[in-house]
N, CA and C atoms as an extended XYZ file, in Angstrom:
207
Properties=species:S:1:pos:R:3:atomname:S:1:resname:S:1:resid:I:1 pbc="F F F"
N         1.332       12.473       16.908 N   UNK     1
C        -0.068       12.138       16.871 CA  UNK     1
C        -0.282       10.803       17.574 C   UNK     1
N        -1.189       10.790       18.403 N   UNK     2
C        -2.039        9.610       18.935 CA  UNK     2
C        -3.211        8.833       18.450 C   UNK     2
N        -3.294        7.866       18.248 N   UNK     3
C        -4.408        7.215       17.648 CA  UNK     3
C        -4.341        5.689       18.627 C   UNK     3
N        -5.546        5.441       19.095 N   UNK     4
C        -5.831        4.309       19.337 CA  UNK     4
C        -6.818        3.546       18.771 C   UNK     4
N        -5.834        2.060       18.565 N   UNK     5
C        -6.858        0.731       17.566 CA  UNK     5
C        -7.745       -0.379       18.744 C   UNK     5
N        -8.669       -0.820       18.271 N   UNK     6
C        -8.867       -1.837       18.929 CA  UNK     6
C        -8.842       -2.892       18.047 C   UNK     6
N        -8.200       -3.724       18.175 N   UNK     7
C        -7.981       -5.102       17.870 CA  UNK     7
C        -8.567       -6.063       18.530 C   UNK     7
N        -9.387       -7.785       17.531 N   UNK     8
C        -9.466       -8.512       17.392 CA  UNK     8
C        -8.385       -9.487       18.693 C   UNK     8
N        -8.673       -9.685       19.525 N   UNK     9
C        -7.504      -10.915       20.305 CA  UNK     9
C        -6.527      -11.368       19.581 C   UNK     9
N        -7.129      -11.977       18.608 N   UNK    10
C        -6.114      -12.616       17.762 CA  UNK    10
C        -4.944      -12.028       17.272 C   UNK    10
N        -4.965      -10.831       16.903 N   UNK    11
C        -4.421      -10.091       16.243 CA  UNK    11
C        -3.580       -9.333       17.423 C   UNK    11
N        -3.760       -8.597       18.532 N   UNK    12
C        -3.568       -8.081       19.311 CA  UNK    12
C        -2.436       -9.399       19.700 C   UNK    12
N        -2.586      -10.984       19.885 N   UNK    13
C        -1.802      -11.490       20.260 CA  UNK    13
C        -0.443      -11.565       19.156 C   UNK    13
N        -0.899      -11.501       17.871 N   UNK    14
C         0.018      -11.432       17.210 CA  UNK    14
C         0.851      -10.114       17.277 C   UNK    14
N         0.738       -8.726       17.508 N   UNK    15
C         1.436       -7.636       17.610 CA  UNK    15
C         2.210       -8.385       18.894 C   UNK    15
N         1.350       -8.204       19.760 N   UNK    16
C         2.201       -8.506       21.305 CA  UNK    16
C         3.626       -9.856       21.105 C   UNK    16
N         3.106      -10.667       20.176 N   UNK    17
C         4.586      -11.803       19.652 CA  UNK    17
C         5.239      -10.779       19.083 C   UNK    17
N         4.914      -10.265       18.088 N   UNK    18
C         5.995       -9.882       17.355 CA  UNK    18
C         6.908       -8.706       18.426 C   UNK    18
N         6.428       -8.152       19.567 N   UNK    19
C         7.383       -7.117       20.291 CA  UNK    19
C         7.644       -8.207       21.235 C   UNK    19
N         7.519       -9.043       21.559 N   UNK    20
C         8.007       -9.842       22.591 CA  UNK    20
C         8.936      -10.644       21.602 C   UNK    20
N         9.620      -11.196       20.384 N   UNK    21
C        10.092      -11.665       20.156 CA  UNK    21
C        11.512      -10.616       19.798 C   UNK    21
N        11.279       -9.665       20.125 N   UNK    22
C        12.512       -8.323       19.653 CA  UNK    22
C        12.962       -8.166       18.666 C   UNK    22
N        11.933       -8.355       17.888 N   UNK    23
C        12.105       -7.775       16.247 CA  UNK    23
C        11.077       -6.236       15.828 C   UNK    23
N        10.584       -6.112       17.176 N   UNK    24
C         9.898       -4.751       17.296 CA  UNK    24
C         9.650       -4.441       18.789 C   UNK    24
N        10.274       -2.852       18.959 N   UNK    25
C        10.615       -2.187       20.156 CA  UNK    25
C         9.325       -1.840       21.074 C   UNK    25
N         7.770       -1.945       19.546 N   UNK    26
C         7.111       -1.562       20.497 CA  UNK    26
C         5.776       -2.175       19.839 C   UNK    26
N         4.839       -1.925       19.867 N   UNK    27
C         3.369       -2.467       19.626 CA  UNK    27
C         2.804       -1.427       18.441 C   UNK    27
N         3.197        0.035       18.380 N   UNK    28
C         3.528        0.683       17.296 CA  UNK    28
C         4.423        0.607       16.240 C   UNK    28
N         5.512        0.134       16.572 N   UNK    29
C         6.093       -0.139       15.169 CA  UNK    29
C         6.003       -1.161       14.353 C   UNK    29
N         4.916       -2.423       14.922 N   UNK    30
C         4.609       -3.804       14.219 CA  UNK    30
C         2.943       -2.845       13.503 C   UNK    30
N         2.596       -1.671       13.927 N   UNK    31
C         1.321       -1.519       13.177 CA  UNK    31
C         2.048       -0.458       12.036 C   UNK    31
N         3.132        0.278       12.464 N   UNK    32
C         3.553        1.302       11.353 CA  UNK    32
C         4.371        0.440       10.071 C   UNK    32
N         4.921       -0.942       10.267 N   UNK    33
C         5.523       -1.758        9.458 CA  UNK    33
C         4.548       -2.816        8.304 C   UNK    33
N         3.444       -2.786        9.368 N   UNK    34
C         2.425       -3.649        8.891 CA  UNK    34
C         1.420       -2.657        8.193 C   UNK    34
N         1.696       -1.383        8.320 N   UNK    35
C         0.932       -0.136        7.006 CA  UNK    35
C         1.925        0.091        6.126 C   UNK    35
N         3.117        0.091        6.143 N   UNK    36
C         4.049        0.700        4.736 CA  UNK    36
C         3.934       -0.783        4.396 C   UNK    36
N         3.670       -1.793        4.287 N   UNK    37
C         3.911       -3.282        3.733 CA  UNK    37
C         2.267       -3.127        2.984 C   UNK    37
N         1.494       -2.819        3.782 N   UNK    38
C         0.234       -2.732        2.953 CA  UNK    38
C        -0.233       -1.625        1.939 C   UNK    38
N         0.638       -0.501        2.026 N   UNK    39
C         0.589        0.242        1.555 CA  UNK    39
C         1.631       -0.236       -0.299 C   UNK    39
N         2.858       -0.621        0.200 N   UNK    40
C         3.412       -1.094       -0.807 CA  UNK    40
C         2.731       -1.934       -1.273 C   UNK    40
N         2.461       -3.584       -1.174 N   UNK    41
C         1.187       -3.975       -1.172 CA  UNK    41
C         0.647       -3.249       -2.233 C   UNK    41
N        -0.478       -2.877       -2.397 N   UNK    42
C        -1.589       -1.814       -2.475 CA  UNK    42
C        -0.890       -1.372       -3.781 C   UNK    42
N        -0.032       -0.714       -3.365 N   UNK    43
C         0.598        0.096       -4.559 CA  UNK    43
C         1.041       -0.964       -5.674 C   UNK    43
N         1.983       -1.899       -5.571 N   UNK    44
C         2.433       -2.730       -6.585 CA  UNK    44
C         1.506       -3.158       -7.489 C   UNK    44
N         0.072       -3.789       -6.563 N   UNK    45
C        -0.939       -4.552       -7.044 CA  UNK    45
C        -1.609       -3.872       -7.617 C   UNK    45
N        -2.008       -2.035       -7.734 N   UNK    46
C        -2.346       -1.199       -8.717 CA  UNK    46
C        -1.551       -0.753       -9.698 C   UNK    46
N        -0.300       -1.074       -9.671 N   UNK    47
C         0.458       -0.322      -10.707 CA  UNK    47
C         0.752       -0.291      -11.905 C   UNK    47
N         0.651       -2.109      -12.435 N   UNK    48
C         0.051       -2.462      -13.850 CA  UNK    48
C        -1.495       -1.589      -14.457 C   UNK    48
N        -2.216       -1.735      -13.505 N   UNK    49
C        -3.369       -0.927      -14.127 CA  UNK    49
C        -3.173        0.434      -14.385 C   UNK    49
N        -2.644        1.114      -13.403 N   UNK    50
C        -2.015        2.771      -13.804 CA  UNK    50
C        -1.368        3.012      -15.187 C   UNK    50
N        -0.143        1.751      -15.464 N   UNK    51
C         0.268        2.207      -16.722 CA  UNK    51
C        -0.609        1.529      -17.670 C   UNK    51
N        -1.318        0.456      -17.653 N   UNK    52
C        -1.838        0.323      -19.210 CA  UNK    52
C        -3.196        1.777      -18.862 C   UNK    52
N        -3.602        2.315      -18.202 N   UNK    53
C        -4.325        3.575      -18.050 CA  UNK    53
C        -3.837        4.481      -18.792 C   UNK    53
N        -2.121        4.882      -18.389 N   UNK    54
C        -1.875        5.918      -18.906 CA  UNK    54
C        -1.259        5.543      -20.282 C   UNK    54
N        -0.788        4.863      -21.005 N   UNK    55
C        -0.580        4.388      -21.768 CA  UNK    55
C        -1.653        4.471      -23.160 C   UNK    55
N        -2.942        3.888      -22.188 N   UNK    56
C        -4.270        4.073      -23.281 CA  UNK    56
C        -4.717        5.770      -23.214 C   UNK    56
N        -4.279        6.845      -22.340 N   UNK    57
C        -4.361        8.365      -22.791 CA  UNK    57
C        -3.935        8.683      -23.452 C   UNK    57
N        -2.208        8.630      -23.730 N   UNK    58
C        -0.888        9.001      -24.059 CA  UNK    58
C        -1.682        8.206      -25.753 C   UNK    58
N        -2.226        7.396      -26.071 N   UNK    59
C        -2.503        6.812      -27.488 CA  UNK    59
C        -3.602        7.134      -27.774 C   UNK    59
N        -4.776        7.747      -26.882 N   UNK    60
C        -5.787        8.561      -27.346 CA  UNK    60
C        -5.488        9.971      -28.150 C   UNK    60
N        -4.700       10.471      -26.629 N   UNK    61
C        -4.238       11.991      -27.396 CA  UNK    61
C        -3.648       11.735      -28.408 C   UNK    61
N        -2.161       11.347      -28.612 N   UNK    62
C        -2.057       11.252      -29.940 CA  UNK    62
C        -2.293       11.179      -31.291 C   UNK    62
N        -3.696       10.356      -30.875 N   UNK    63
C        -5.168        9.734      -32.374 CA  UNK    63
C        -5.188       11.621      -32.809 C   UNK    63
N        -5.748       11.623      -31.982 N   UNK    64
C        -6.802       13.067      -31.777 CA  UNK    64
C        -5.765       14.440      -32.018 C   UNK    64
N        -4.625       14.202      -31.586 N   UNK    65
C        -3.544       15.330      -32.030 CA  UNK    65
C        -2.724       15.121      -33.659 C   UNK    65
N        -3.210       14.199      -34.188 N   UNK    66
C        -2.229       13.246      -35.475 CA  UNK    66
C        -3.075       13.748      -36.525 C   UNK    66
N        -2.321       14.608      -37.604 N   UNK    67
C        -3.009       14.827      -38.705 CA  UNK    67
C        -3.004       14.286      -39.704 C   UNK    67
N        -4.050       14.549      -40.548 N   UNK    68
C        -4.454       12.876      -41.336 CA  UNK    68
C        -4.482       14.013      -42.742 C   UNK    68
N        -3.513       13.456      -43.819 N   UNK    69
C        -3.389       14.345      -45.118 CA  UNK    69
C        -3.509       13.706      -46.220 C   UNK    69
């Protein structure tokens, strides 16, 4: 798949360092490195909220499944 970005100068100069410094082969792999980092990112910084989420289901159902004698 093909996709083209347009970038900000700034930014565009920063991809272009990072493949000119040969820590990336190409101008695509500083944007595919710089999405799994944001993506992880992203993910870490939601993941406390996921479990106290599921955590507060898992202790709802229970209320509601728990018989009271």
């Amino acid at each position: 798949m093909s996709l083209n970005v347009s970038l900000p100068p700034e930014l565009e100069s920063r991809v272009r360092a990072h493949v000119a410094s040969g820590m990336f082969g190409s101008a695509s792999e500083v944007i595919r490195e710089a999405l799994r980092l944001f993506e992880a990112y992203h993910l870490s910084s939601t993941l406390p909220a996921r479990k106290w989420l599921i955590s507060l289901e898992t202790g709802v159902q229970s209320q509601t499944t728990k018989r009271v004698w």
